[in-house]
N, C-alpha and C positions, 0 to 999 in steps of 0.2 A: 463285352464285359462279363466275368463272371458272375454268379450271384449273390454275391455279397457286397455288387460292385455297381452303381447305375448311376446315371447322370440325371439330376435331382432338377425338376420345377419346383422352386421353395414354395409357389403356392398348391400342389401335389407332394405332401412330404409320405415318403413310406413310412409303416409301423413299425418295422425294428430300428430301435434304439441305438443299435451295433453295429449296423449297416453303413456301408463305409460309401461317399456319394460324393459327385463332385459339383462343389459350390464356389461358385467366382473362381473358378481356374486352379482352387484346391483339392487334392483328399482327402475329405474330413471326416468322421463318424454323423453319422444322425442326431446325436445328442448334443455335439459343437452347432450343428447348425440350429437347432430348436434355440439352441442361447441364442445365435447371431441375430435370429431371426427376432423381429421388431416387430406387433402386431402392424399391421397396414392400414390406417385410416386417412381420409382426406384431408386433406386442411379443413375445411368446412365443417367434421366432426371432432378436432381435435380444438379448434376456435371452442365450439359447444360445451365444451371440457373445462375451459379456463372460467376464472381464477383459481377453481379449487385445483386443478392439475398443477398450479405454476404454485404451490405452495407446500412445504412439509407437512405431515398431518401426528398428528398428537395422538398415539391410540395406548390405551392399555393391556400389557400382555401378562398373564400370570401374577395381576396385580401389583406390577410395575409399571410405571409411564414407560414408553418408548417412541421415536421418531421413525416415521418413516421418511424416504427422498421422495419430495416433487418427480409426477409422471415426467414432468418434462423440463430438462435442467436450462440454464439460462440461455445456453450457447442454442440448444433447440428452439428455445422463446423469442430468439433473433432470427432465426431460419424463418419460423413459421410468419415472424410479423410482417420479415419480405414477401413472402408468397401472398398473406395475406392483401399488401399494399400492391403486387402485382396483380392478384385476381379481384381485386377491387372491393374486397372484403374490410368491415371497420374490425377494427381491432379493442377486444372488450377490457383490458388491461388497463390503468391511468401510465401517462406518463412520468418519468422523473422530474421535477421541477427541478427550473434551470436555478444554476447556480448566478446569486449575484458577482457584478462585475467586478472584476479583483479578488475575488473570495475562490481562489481556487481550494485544492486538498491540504495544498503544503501547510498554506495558511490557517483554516480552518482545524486541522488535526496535529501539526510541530508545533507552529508557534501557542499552540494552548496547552501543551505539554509542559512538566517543568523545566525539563532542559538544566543544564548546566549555570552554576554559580554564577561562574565568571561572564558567562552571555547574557543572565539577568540583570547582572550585575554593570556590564560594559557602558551604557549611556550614562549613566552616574559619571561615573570613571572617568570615560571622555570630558566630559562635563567641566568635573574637577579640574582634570589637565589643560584644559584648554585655561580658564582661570585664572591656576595657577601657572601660568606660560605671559597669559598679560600683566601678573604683577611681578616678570624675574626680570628685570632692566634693575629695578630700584632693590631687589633682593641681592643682585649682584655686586652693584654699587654698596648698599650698607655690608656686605662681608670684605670685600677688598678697602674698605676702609677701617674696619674692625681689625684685620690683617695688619695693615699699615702700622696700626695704632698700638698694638702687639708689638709689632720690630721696634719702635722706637724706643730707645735707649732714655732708665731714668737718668737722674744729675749725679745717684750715687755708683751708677754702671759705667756712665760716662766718665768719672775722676778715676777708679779702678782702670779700667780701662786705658784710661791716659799712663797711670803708673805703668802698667803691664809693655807699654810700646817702646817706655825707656830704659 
């Protein structure tokens, strides 16, 4: 290897920043690996750490609020609670409380939404039709008789009528 060029113990890092080193089967500068690189602590120090790591932190900068990210993001807080539950370590976290049965998301977050007229609206609607479905026999019956009663011819349409055929 040249000198500008060496193959890197990430717990051995050299001092130049520029220095070009090969990490996981790459060539990378010194500075790409200082990012990659993730301080190293146990599970057992990093447990030590929670809750305040597993949460955003509110700080004031230049007399502005500002957020900082959780040391450790959710997908991490699952890794480590494995390892924990493997190394037989409690886990200082509360769980989620379970959801009641039937009460999934959809429910809980759609249907309390307002959603659409027409699907607020819809058991009405059904309601009505159904209803009005039990009283069309006799609704039927009173227009075809009303019908009927229309065609037929008065006494003075009738005598017209008779004229007209002769």
């Amino acid at each position: 290897p040249s000198p500008r060029r060496s193959v890197c113990n990430p717990l051995q890092l050299p001092k130049a920043r520029n220095q070009e080193v090969q990490f996981g089967g790459f060539l990378v500068t010194m500075s790409k690996v200082m990012k990659l690189r993730a301080p190293m602590y146990s599970i057992a120090q990093k447990i030590a750490m929670l809750p305040d790591a597993a949460k955003a932190q509110k700080v004031e900068v230049d007399g502005r609020v500002a957020w900082r990210k959780p040391k450790f993001s959710r997908r991490q807080l699952a890794d480590m609670k494995k390892q924990a539950d493997a190394e037989g370590l409690p886990w200082p976290l509360e769980e989620k409380p379970e959801r009641a049965p039937g009460a999934s998301f959809f429910e809980n977050k759609i249907f309390n939404c307002k959603g659409h007229k027409a699907e607020r609206d819809r058991p009405d609607r059904q309601a009505m039709i159904a209803a009005k479905l039990a009283n069309m026999p006799a609704e039927i019956e009173a227009y075809r008789k009303e019908r009927h009663e229309r065609r037929q011819k008065t006494e003075l349409q009738k005598i017209l009528d008779w004229k007209k055929r002769k």
